[in-house]
N, C-alpha and C positions, 0 to 999 in steps of 0.2 A: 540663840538656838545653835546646837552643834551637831557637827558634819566630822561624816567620816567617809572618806574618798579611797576606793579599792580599784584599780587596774594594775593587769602585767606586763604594759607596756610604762615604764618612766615618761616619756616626753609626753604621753599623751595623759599621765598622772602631773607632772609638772606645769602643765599647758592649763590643765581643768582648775588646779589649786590658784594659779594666777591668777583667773578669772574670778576664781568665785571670793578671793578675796578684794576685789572690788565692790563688792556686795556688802552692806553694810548688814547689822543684826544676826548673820552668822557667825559663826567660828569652826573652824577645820580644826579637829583636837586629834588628827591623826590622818597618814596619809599610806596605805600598804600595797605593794606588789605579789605576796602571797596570799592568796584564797586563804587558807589554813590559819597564818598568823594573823590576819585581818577578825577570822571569825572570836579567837579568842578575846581580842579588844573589842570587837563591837560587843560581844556578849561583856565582857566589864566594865564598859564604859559609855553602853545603854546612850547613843547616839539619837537625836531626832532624826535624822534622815542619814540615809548611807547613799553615794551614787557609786553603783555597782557594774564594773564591766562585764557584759555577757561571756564574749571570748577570752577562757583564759586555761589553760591546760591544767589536768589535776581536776580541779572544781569548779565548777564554770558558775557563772552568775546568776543564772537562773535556781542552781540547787542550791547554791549558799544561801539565797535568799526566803529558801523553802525552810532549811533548815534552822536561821535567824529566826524564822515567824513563828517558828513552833515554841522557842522561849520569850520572844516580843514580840507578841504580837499587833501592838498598837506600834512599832517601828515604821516609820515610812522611806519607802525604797523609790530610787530614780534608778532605771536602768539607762546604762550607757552601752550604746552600738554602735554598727559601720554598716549594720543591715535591718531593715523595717519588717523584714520576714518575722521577730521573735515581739512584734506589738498586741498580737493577741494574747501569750504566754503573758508577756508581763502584766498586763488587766489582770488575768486571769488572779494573778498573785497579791492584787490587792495594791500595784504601785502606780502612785501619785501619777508616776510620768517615765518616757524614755525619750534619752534624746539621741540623735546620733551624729557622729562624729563626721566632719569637724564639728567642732563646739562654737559657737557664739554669743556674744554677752547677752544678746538680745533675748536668742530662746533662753539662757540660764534666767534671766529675769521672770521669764515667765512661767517657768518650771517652780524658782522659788514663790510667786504668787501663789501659785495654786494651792501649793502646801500652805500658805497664810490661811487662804480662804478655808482651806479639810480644818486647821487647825480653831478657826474662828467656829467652825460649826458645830464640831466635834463638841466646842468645849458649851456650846447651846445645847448640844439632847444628848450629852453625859449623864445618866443617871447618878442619881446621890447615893439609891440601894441597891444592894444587890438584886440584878432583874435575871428569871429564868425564861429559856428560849430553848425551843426546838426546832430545827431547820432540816428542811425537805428538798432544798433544794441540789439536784446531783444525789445526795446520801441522806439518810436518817442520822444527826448526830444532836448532842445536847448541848449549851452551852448556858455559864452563867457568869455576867457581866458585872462587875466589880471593879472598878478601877483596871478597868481588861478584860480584855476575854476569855475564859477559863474552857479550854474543849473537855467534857466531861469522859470519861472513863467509863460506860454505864456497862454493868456484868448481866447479861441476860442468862438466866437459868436454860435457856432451849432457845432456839432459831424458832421454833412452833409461838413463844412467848413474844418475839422480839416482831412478827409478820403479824403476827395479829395485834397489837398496839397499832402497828403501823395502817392496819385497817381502819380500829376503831377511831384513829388519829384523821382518817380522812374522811371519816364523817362525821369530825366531831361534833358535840354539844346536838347529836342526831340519835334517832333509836336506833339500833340494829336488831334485828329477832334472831333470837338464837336460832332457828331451822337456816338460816342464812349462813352465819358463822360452820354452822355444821356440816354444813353443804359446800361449802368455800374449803375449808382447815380437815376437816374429817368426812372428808364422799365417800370411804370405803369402811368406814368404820361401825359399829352395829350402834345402832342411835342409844342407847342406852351408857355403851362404853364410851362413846363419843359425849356424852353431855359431861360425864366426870373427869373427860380430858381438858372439858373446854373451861367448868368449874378451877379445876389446878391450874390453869393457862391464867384465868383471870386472876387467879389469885397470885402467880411468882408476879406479872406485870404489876400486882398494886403493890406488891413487896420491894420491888428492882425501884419503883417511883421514891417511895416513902424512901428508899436507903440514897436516894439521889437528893432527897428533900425536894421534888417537884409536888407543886399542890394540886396535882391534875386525881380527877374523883373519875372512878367508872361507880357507876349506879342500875343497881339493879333492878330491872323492870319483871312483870310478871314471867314473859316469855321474851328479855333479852335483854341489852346493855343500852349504856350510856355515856359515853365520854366527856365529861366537861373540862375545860382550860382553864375556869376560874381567873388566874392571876398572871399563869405561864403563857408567854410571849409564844406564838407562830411565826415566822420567816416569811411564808409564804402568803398568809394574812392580813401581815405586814404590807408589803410588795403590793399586794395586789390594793390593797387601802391608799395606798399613797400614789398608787399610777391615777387612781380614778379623781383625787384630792388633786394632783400637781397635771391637769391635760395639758398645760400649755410646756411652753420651753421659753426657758427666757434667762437675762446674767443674772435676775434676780435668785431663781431656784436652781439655776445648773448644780451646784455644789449638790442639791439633792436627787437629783437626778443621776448626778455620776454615783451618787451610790445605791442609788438604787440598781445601776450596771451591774455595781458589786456585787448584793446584794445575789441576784439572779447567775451562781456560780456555775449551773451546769441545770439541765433539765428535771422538774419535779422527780425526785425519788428513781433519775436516770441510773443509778448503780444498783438499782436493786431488783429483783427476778419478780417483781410484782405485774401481771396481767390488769389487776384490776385498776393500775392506776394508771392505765395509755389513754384514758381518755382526758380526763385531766391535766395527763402530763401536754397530752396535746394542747389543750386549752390553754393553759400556761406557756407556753411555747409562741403560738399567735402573738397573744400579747406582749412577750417578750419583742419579737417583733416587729412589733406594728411600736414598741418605744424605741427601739433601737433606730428603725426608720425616722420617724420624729426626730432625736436628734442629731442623727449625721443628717437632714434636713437642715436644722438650725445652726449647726456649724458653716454649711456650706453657704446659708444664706448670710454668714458672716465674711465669708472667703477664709474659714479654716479649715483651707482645705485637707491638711495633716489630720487634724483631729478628724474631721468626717470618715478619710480614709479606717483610720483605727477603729472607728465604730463600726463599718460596715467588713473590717475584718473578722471584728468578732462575731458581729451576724453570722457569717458565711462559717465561722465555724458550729456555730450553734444549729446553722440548717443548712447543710452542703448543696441540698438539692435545691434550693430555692434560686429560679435562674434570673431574676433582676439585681439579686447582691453584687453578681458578675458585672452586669451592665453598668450598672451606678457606678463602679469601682473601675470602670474602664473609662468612664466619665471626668470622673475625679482623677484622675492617677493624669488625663491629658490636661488638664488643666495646670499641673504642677510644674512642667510636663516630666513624663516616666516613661520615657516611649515602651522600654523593654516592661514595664509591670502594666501596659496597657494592652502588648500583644500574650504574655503572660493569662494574664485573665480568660483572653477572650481561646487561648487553647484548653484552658482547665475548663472554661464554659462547654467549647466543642466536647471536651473528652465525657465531662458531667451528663450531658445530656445526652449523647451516643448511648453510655454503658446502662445509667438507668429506664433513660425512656425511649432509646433507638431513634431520636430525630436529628436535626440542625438544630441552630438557633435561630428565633426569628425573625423573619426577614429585616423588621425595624433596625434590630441587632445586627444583623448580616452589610446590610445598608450604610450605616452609621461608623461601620468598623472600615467597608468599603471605602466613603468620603473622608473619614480617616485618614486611612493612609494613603491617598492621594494627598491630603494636605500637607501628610508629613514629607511627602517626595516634593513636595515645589518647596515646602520651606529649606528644604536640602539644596535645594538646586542654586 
């Protein structure tokens, strides 16, 4: 397996290559202090894993890494840090792991496991053909899977074409009546001229599909549509199939569970000026975390407590207002201990709760943070 190692600091790129070649079944085919000239070898030399420094002037590690995905996208990335502030961002991007510095063999050991395990799985629910997919989650985009992931390019004739898909997509394999459609897309339009907009609406979406070669069918009913998926893959379908299939958390199915993390990149159809999809999106939201909760449960009950940590950062970015993310993460953070990221929380908790719902925190919170730091001042003492 090969490694390509990018930081702007030397010793702390000299220190990490040491290490890792200790590692047996790797190989380091390159080792770069410029962002820039880093990217051109990793783009030629198609690396299985890169461990990328975040701080680096010019192009810092987080863009490089945005920018690498968009021509490899099956690359796997380790971010390297000095600060746990940027653990949400890197999930976010799809990387295996971050670790932060110092370095030790012990965490690289387990940085490179994990990647064994993405790689063991990856190569169990590889498709053999090419599968199409549409994914709702954060944005409407297409995607079709072929030895990779291919982001599709899809040319919508009208923004009118492209919101009403995205309708009939949420109810799919459902009837919708056209007086619904016309009242939704066309409320001020004279019902007449409105029916032959909605007529050309339907027709550039089955035209946009067909030149995508997606086999999704709208069918027409006497007075309205029909969207079927047939053969094309949902995201959110998906997602939602597999949390009810996998309730438990265990070493067996973690690998599927981190991606289904992935999986869940940003809220149902969050980018998009859709009304009608807040209830939904709420829906989906819940569930999101009530699994997020589960398994920074499951890591904590292992005493991982890092990992726990990173899961309930991304919680908390996915719902700021939600005030036990705070708690559990002031919980966690003393365990490790992190004194300043446990009085941290618990002012972002005060400020949280102030601006949107005008109260404190409560009292258990208040209490707990109290016994706190009393305990911290005797172990000082």
């Amino acid at each position: 397996m090969t490694i390509i190692l990018v930081d702007d600091e030397s010793l702390a790129l000299q220190y990490l290559e040491k290490l890792l070649n200790q590692v047996s079944d790797f190989e380091i085919i390159g080792t770069y202090t410029n962002p820039y000239i880093a990217k051109k070898h990793i783009l030629q030399k198609k690396p299985k894993i890169v461990f990328l420094d975040i701080e680096m002037p010019g192009l810092n590690g987080i863009d490089l890494a945005e920018q690498i995905q968009q021509s490899l996208p099956n690359i796997h990335i380790v971010f390297v840090t000095a600060y746990n502030e940027y653990a949400v961002k890197a999930f976010e991007l799809n990387a295996i792991d971050y670790i932060v510095k110092p370095f030790q063999l012990s965490r690289l050991h387990k940085t490179l496991q994990r990647f064994q395990v993405n790689e063991i799985h990856e190569s169990h629910s590889m498709p053999t053909v090419s599968m199409n997919r549409i994914c709702a989650f954060q944005s409407l985009s297409f995607t079709r899977v072929h030895e990779g992931i291919e982001v599709l390019d899809v040319r919508w004739r009208t923004s009118k074409a492209r919101s009403l898909f995205a309708y009939l997509l949420h109810h799919r394999n459902r009837y919708v009546s056209r007086d619904s459609l016309l009242e939704l897309f066309w409320p001020e339009t004279d019902q007449e001229k409105g029916k032959t907009q909605l007529y050309s609406t339907i027709y550039q979406i089955r035209r946009t599909l067909a030149a995508i070669q997606f086999n999704i069918t709208i069918t027409n009913h006497e007075n309205g549509y029909q969207l079927n998926m047939n053969d094309v893959q949902f995201d959110v379908e998906e997602w939602e199939k597999a949390l009810l299939t996998h309730t438990n958390v265990n070493d067996a199915n973690l690998s599927v569970h981190q991606k289904l993390i992935e999986t869940y990149r940003g809220d149902y159809l969050s980018e998009e000026d859709f009304l009608w999809a807040e209830h939904e999106r709420e829906r989906l939201r819940v569930l999101a975390l009530q699994h997020l909760t589960k398994i920074a449960d499951y890591y904590e009950s292992k005493n991982k407590f890092g990992d726990a940590i990173s899961i309930y950062l991304r919680l908390q970015k996915i719902a700021p207002h939600v005030d036990y993310s705070y708690f559990n993460l002031m919980q966690l953070y003393s365990k490790i201990p992190d004194i300043h990221a446990v009085e941290q929380q618990y002012i972002h908790l005060k400020v949280m709760l102030l601006d949107e719902y005008g109260v404190e925190p409560k009292p258990a919170i208040q209490n707990w943070y109290v016994d706190w730091l009393k305990s911290v001042a005797v172990g000082d003492q």
